[in-house]
C-alpha positions as CSV (number, residue, x, y, z in Angstrom):
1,X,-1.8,6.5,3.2
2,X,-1.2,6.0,-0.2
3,X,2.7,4.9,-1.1
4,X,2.8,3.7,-4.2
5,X,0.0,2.9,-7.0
6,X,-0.4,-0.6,-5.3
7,X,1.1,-0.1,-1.8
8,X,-1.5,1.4,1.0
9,X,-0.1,2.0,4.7
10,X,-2.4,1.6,7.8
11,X,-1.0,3.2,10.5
12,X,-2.8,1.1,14.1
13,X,-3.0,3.4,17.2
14,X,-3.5,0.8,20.6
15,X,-2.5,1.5,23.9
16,X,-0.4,-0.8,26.4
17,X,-1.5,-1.2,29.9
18,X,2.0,-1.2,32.2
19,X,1.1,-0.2,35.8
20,X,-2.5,0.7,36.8
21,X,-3.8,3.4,35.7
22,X,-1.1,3.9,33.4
23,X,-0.7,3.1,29.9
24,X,1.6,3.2,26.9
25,X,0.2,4.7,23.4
26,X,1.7,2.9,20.4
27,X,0.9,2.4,16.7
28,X,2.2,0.2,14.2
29,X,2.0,-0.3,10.3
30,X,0.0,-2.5,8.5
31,X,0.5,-2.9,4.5
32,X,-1.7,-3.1,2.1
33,X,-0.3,-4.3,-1.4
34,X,-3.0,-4.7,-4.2
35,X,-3.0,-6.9,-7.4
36,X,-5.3,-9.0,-8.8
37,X,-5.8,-10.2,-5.1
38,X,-4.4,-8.2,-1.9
39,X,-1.4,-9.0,0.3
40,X,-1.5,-7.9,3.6
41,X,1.7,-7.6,5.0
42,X,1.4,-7.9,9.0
43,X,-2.3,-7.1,11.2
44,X,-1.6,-5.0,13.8
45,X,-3.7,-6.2,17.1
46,X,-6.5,-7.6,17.8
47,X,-10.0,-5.3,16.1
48,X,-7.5,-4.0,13.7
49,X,-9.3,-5.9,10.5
50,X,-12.0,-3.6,11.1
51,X,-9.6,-0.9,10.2
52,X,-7.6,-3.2,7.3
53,X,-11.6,-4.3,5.6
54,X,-12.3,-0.8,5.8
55,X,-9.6,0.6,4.2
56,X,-9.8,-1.6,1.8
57,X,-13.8,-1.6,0.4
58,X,-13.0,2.7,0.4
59,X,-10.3,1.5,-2.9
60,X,-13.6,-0.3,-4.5
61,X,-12.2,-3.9,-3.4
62,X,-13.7,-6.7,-1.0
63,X,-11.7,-8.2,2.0
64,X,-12.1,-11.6,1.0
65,X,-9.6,-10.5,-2.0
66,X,-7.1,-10.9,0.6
67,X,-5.4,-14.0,-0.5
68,X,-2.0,-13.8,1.6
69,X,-0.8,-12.7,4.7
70,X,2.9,-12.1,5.4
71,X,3.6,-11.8,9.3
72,X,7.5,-10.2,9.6
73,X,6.9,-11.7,12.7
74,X,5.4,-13.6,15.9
75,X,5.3,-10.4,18.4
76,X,1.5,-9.2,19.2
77,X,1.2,-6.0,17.2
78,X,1.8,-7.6,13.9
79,X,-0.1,-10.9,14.5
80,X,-3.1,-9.5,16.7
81,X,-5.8,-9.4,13.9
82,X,-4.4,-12.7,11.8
83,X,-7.0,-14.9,13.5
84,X,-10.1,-12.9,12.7
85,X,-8.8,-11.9,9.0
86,X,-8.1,-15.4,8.0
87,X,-11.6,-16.5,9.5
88,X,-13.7,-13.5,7.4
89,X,-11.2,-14.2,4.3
90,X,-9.6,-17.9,4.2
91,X,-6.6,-16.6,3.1
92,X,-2.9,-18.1,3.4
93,X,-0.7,-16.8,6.1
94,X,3.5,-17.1,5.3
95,X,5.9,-16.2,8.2
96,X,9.4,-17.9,8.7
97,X,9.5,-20.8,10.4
98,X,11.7,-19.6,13.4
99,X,8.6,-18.3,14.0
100,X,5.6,-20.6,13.4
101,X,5.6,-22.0,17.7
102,X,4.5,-18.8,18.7
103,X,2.2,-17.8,16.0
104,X,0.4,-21.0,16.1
105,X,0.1,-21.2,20.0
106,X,-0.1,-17.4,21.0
107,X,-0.3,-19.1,24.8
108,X,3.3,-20.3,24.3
109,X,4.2,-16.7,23.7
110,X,2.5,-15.6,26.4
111,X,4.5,-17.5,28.9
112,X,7.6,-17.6,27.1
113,X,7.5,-13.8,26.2
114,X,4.7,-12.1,28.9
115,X,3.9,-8.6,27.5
116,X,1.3,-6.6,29.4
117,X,-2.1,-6.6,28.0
118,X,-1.8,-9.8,25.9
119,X,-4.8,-10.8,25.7
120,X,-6.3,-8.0,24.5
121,X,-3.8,-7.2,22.1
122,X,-4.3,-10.7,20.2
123,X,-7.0,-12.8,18.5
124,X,-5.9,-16.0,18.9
125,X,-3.7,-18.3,17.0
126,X,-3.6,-19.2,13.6
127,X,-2.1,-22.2,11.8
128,X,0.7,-21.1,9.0
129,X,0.4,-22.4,5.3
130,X,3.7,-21.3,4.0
131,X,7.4,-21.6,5.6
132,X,9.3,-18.3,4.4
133,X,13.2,-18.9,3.2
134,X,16.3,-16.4,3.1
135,X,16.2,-15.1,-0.6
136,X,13.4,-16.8,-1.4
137,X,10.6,-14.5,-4.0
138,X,7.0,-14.7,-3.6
139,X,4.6,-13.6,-6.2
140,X,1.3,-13.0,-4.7
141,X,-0.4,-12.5,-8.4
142,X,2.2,-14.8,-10.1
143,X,3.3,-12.4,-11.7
144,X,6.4,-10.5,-11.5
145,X,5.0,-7.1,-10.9
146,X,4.4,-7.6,-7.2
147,X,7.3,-9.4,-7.0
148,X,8.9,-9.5,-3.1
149,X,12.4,-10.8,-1.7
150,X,12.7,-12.0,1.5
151,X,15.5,-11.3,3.9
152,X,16.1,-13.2,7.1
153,X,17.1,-10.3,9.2
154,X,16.8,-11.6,13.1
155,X,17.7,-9.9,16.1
156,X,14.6,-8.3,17.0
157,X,13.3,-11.7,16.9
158,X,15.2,-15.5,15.7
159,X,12.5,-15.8,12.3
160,X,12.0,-11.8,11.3
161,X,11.8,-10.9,7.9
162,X,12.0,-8.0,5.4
163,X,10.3,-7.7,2.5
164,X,12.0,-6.1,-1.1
165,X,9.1,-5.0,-3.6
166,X,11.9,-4.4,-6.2
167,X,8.9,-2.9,-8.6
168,X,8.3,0.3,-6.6
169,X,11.6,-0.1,-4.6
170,X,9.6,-0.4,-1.5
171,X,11.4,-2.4,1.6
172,X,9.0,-3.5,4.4
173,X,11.2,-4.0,7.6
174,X,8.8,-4.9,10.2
175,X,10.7,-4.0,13.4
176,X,14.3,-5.0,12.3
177,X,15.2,-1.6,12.1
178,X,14.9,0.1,15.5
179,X,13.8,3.8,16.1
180,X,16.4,6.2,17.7
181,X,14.9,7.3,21.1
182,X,12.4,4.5,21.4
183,X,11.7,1.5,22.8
184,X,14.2,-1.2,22.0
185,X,13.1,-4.5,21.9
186,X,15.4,-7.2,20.2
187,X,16.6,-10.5,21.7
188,X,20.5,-10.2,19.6
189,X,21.8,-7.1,20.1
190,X,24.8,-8.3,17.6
191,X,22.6,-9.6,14.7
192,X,20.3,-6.9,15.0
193,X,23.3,-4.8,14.0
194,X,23.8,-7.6,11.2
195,X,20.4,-7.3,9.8
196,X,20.1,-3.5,9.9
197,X,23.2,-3.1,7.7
198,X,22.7,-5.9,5.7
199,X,19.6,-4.2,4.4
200,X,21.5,-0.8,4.6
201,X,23.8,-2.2,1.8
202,X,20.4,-3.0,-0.5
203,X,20.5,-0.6,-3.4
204,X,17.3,1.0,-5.1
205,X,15.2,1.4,-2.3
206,X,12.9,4.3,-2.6
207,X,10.8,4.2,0.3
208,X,11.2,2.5,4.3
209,X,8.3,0.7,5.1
210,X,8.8,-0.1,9.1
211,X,6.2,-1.0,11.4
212,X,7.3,1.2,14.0
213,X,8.1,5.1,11.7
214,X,6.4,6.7,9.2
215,X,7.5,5.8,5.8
216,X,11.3,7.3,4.5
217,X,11.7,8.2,0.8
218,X,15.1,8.2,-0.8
219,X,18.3,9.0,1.2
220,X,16.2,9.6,4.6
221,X,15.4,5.9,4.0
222,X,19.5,5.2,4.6
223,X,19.1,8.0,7.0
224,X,17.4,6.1,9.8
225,X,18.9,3.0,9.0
226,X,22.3,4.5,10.0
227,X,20.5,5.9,12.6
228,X,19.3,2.8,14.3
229,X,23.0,1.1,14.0
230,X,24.1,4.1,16.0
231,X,21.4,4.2,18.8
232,X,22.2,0.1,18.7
233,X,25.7,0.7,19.6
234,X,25.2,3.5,22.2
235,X,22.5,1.5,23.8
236,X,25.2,-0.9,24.1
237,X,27.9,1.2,25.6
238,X,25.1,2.0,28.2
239,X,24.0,-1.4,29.4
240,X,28.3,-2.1,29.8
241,X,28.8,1.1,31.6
242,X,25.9,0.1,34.1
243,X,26.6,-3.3,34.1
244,X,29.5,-2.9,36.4
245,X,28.3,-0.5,39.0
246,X,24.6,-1.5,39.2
247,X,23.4,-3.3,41.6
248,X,22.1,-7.5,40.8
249,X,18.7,-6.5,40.3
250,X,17.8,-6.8,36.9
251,X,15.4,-3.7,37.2
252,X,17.2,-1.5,38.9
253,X,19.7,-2.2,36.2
254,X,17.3,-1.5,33.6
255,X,16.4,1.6,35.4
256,X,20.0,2.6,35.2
257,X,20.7,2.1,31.8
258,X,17.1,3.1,30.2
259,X,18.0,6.8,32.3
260,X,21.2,6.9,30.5
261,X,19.8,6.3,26.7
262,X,16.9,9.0,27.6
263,X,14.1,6.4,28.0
264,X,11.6,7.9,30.0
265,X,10.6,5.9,33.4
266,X,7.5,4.2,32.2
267,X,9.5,2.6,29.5
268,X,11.0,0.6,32.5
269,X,9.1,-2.9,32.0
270,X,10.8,-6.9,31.7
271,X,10.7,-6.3,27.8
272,X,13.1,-3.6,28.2
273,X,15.3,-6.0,30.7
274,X,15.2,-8.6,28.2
275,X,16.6,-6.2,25.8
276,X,19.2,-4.9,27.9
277,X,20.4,-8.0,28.9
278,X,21.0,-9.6,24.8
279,X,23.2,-7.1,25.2
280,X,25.0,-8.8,28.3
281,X,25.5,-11.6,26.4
282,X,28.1,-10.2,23.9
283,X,29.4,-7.7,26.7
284,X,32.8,-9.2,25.4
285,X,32.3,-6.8,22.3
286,X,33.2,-2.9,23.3
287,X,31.3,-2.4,20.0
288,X,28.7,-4.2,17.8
289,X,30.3,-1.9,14.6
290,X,33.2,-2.5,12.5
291,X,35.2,-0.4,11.4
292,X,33.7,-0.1,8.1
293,X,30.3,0.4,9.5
294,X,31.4,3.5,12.0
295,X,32.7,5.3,9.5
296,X,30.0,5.1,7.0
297,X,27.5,6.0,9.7
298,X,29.9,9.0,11.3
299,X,29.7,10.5,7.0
């Protein structure tokens, strides 16, 4: 999908095993952004440079013009591929460093952060060349045409990142931005709020590059930003509501409380858990909004 002159999406369908016989089907985004050499921002999983080399010899380029790639994040969808890509291309690979452990021993992740079918779903690790700062700007082509700011904006994990192309107005969120009705996976229910407004408040965006929606143009990019502070916040009333009538079992819990937000039952797995219970860490908080924040979002 072609976004702007130099930005190409790949949307990456894969399937997650969670009981037997029964599987999840996702997708993610990959981005293409083209220059005198290519940036690839994030890999989807494992087999997905296939797709990305593809792609990319159908615009008249090679792969091995992939000189950078910027992982949002540590989490397998986005870093499944790095390995194999940086093996065919010897490019760099720039993350943040809250997240280098897990990208540069995907077993630590594993054990740390078990999510069904892991070893399938990535490559391997890979060693990071670049350290990515808060308002830090890379120029891929040094040049300031591809220019990119990068915003810290944890929650979903400590070291994700969003990415400002300020040229086309193009933000690339990765999975700080959660979708209403899906999956919810974040480990700070409070800065995920914090992040997701933070990039609210950017000005001149044009189009919402996430890894988990198709992209948003214009004012339906704000849209499902204010969106995802809202599902944050009722998620959040949920987990309190069930937090003092469930039972001690963490899964029953999550059972409760994934039933009351309209998860569907096979949603039920120790990611979601894990989600549901960053929010039991601020259950102090009646709400993760401000004032400010509602009543922008209730507009």
């Amino acid at each position: 999908m072609q976004i702007a002159s130099s930005i190409h999406a790949l949307r990456h369908t894969f399937r997650i095993p969670v009981a037997p016989g029964i599987a999840l089907d996702r997708f993610v985004y990959s981005y293409l952004v083209y220059g005198e050499m290519i940036t690839l921002i994030d890999t989807g999983v494992a087999g997905c440079e296939v797709q990305i080399f593809d792609t990319i010899r159908s615009n008249g380029r090679d792969p091995s013009d992939i000189a950078l790639i910027i992982l949002t994040h540590s989490h397998p969808d986005h870093i499944g591929a790095a390995r194999a890509i940086r093996q065919a291309t010897r490019c760099s690979i720039a993350a943040h460093h809250a997240e280098r452990a897990w990208i540069e021993d995907v077993e630590l992740q594993n054990r740390e952060r078990p999510v069904p079918g892991f070893a399938t779903l990535v490559g391997g690790s890979v060693q990071i060349d670049h350290e990515l700062e808060d308002g830090e700007s890379i120029e891929p082509d040094e040049t300031r045409a591809g220019e990119m700011q990068v915003f810290h904006t944890p929650g979903h994990s400590p070291g994700s990142i969003s990415l400002f192309m300020h040229s086309e107005g193009a933000l690339f969120s990765g999975d700080a931005i959660p979708v209403t009705g899906d999956l919810p996976v974040y480990d700070d229910a409070l800065a995920s709020v914090q992040s997701v407004k933070r990039l609210r408040g950017l000005t001149g965006i044009q189009v919402l590059l996430s890894a988990w929606k198709e992209p948003r143009k214009g004012e339906d990019a704000y849209r499902q930003m204010d969106q995802a502070v809202e599902y944050l916040q009722m998620i959040h009333e949920a987990v309190l509501a069930n937090a003092d009538t469930s039972s001690p079992d963490l899964m029953e819990f999550t059972r409760k409380t994934a039933a009351a937000i309209g998860l569907p039952p096979e949603a039920v797995n120790p990611l979601l858990a894990r989600t549901f219970t960053a929010n039991l860490r601020v259950r102090d908080r009646k709400s993760l909004l401000t004032d400010s924040t509602r009543q922008r979002v209730e507009e």
